[in-house]
C-alpha positions as CSV (number, residue, x, y, z in Angstrom):
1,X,8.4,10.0,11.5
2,X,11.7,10.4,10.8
3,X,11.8,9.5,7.2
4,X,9.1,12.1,6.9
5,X,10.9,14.8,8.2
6,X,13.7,14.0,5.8
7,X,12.1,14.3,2.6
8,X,10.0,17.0,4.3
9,X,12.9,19.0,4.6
10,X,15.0,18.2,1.5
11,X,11.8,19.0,-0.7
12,X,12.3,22.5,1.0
13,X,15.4,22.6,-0.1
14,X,18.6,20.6,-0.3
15,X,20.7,20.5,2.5
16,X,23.8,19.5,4.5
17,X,23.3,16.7,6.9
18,X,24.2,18.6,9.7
19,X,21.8,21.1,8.5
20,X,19.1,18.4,8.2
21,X,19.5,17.9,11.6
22,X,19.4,21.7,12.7
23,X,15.9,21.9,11.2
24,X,14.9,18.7,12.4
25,X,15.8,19.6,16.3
26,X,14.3,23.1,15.9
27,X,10.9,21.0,14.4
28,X,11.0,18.1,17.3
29,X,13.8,18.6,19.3
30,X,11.3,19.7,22.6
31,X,9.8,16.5,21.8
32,X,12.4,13.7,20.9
33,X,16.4,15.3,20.2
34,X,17.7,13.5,17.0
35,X,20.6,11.9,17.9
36,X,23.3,11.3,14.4
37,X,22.6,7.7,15.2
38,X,19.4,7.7,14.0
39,X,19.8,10.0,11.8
40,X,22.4,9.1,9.5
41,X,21.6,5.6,9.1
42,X,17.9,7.0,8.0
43,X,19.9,9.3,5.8
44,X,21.4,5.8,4.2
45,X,18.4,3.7,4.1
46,X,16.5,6.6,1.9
47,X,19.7,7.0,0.1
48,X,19.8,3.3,-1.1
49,X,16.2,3.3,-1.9
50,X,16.5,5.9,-4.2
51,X,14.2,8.7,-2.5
52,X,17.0,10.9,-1.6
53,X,20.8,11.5,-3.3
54,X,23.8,12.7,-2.0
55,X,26.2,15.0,-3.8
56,X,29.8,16.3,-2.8
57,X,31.0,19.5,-2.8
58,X,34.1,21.3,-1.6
59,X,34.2,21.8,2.2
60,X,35.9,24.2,4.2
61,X,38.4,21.9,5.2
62,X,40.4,18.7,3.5
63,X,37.4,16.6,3.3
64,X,34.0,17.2,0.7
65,X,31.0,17.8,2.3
66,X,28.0,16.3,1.2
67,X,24.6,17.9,0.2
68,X,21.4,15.9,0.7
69,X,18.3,16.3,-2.3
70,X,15.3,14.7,-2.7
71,X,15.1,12.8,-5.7
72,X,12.0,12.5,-7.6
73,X,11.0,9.1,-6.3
74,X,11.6,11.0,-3.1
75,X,9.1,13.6,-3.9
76,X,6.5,10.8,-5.1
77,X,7.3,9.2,-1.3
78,X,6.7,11.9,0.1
79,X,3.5,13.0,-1.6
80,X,2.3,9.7,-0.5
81,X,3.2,9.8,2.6
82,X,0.9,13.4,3.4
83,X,-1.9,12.1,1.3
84,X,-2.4,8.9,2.3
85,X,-0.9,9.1,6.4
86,X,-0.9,5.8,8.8
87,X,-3.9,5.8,11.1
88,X,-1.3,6.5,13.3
89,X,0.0,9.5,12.2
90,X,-3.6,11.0,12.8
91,X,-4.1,9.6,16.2
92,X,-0.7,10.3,18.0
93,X,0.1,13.8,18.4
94,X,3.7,14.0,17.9
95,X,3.2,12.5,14.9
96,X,0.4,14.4,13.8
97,X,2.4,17.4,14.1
98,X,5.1,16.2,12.2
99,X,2.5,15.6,9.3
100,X,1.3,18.9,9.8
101,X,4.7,20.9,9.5
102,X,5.1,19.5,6.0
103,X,1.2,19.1,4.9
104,X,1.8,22.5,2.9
105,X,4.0,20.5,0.6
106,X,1.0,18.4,-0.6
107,X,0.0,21.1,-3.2
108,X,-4.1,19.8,-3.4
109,X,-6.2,21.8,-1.1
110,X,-9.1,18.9,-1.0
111,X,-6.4,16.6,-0.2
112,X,-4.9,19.0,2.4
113,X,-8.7,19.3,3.6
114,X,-8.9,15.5,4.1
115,X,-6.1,14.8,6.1
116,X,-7.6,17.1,8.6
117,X,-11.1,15.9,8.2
118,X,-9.1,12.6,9.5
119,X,-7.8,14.2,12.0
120,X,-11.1,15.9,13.2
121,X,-12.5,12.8,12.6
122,X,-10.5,10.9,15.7
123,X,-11.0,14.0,17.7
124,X,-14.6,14.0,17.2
125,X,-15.3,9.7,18.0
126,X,-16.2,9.0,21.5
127,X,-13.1,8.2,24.2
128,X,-13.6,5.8,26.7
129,X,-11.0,7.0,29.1
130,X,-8.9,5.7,31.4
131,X,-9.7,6.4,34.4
132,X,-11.5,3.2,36.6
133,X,-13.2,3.1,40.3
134,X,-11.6,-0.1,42.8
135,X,-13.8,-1.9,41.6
136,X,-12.8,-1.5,37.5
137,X,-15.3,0.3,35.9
138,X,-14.8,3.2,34.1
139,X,-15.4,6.5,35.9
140,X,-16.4,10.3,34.2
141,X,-13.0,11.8,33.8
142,X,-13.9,14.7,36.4
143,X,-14.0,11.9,39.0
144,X,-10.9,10.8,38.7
145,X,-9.3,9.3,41.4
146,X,-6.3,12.0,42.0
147,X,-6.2,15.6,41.3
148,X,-3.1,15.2,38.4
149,X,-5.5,13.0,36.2
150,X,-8.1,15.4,36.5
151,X,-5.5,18.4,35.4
152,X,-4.5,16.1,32.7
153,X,-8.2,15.8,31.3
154,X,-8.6,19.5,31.7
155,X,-5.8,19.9,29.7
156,X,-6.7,17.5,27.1
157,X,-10.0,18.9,26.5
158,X,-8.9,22.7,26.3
159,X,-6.1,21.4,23.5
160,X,-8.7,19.2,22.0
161,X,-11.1,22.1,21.6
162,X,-8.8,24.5,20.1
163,X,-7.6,22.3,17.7
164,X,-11.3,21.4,17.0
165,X,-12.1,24.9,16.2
166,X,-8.4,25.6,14.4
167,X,-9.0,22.3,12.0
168,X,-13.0,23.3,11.2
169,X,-11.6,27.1,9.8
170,X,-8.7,25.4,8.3
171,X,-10.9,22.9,6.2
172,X,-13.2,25.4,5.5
173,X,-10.6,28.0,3.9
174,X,-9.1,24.5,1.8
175,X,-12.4,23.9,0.5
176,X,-13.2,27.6,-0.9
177,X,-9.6,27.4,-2.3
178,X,-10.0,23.8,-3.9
């Protein structure tokens, strides 16, 4: 998701690297910290494929510092990226999230509306669960075996609901806009 983030950010606006990774903390930083070396060598790999350029300008000090802006091959990536996500980036929250911090970018409310018809989707098919008797079958989730996997599917479902409810009013106001 980090390559996401990136062009999420520099289609905001362009941006120093250490800036870049201000935003990118305050986005997932209670999630997964960035560390610079992850981040700079993404900042390269997008750099040599052309989504992203990197300019100097006059620093503070001796030494140029370098603005990041999305290019527009990096604008094209990027639009791809929100309107045709990875199954994955519907499924696993953390990435889903990420998606959803820069889906505003996508400009197409019917295309905004069907990433989270995907979404809603997934949160809408039948789960199996995880939680199994001695014997290996699968048990309701309210019987499971210890009183922290039950809080965790009490959790789960509260979160699931709300976001149920949040993405039905959010596709609805996309579609009367589209």
């Amino acid at each position: 998701m980090l390559p996401l983030t990136i062009l999420g950010f520099l289609a905001e606006e362009p941006l120093h690297g250490y800036q870049l990774k201000d935003r990118i903390t305050g986005l997932t930083g209670h999630v997964k910290p960035v560390s610079d070396g992850a981040l700079y060598p993404a900042i390269t790999r997008l750099e040599d494929k052309g989504l992203i350029a990197r300019h100097p300008e006059p620093g503070t000090g001796a030494a140029p510092r370098h603005v990041l802006t999305l290019t527009p091959a990096g604008r094209e990536e990027l639009t791809r990226r929100l309107r045709e996500p990875a199954h994955t980036d519907i499924t696993d929250r953390n990435r889903y999230f990420t998606l959803l911090a820069f889906l505003h970018l996508l400009e197409d409310p019917e295309a905004q509306a069907a990433v989270l018809r995907r979404r809603l989707d997934f949160l809408n098919a039948p789960n199996a669960g995880f939680f199994f008797d001695e014997d290996g079958k699968s048990v309701k989730s309210e019987d499971a075996p210890t009183l922290f996997r039950r809080g965790m599917t009490q959790i789960a479902r509260a979160t699931s609901k709300a976001e149920r409810e949040w993405l039905t009013a959010a596709i609805a106001e996309l579609e009367a806009a589209a």
